[in-house]
C-alpha positions, 0 to 999 in steps of 0.5 A: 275714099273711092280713090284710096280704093282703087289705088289698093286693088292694083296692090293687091292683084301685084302680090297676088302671085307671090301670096299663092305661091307662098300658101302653096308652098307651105300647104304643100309642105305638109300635105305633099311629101308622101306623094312626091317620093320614090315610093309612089314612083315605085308603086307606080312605075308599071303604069307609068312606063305603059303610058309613055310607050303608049302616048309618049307625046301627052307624057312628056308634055305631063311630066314637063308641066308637072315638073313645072308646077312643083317648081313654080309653087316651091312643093316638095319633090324637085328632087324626084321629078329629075330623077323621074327625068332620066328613069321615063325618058333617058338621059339625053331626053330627060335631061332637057325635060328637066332644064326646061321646065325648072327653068319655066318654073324658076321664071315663074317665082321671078316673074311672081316677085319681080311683078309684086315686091321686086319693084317696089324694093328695087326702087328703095335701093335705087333711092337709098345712098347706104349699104342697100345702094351699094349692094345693088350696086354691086350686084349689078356690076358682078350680076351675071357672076352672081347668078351663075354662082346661085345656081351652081353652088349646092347648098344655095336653095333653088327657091332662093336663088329664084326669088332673090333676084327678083327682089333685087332687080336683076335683068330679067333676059340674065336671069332667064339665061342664067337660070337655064344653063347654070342648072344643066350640071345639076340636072345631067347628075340627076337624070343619070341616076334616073336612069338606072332607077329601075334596078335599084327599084328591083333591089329593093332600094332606094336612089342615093343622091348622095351622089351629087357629093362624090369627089368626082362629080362636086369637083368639076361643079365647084370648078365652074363655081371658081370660073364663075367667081373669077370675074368678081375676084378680077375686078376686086384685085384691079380695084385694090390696085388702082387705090 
């Protein structure tokens, strides 16, 4: 019995991250939502801009972990802390605070799965010889294809595209990079509306994201969709011509 027990505490403390990040992300589901919005950035945006001018440094470093948090535990508001971004720090400046700390976040749910379930499911695939084997298979062979593929197609969400890999047993230094750049088009949109967010506040408006679906901007992104893809279309049609 002592050892059944101390063989389940190191189980239990493994998918201890990944628990918390769960409950976190549903708690903050439904608790959250009315805080992490324009509105509040709104009603606060005076203060806001006083303490960047003020302690721009302690801002700065409060935004990135902040952002952070809403990413690593999956809370609602990504969105807006991008936006954020651009509106307290500009474009060139906010658009790295953003890729930086989503990207921190981003690692953070991987590192919480690769650590709890990741392992343990990645040595089943390994072990398996049917469809489980081959899709590991052949997620290795295509990985970084598959990353950059995650990241840059829209309607894949960014708490799976964190998660997924993890589970699968992707290389954590291609994740990681991956992750970093793949996120940059998406967050360069984002910032820019930040960046004029204090006029569309002084109309009496509300920022529309629906930008990211103007023909001008998803065409260049579904672009690096296809330049990404092009390897796995390469090796499939080098496949079927040598059978």
């Amino acid at each position: 019995m002592e050892n059944v027990n101390q063989g389940s505490k190191p189980s239990i403390l493994r998918h201890a991250p990944l628990a918390a990040i769960l409950v976190a992300a549903i708690v903050g589901y439904f608790t959250l939502g009315d805080y992490l919005s324009f509105d509040t950035l709104n009603e606060n945006r005076e203060q806001l801009l006083a303490f960047r001018d003020s302690h721009f440094a302690l801002m700065a470093l409060a935004f990135i972990a902040i952002y952070f948090t809403i990413v690593a535990f999956s809370l609602p508001g990504a969105a807006v802390a991008s936006v954020t971004g651009g509106f307290l720090f500009g474009f060139g400046l906010g658009a790295a605070f953003n890729v930086t700390a989503a990207t921190l976040g981003a690692i953070a749910i991987f590192l919480a799965a690769r650590w709890g379930l990741g392992k343990a499911l990645a040595a089943k695939m390994d072990a398996s010889e049917g469809s489980l084997k081959k899709i590991k298979d052949g997620l290795r062979e295509h990985e970084i294809s598959v990353l950059f593929l995650m990241r840059l197609v829209p309607v894949v969400p960014f708490f799976v595209a964190n998660l997924l890999p993890a589970l699968v047993g992707v290389r954590f230094i291609n994740f990681a990079w991956t992750t970093f750049v793949g996120i940059i088009p998406g967050a360069l949109v984002f910032t820019w509306i930040g960046v004029g967010l204090g006029e569309v506040f002084d109309r009496g408006e509300r920022p529309d994201l629906s930008l990211l679906w103007e023909p001008q901007v998803i065409g260049p992104i579904l672009g690096l969709c296809a330049l990404a893809a092009m390897p796995i279309v390469i090796k499939t049609i080098r496949g079927k011509k040598d059978i």
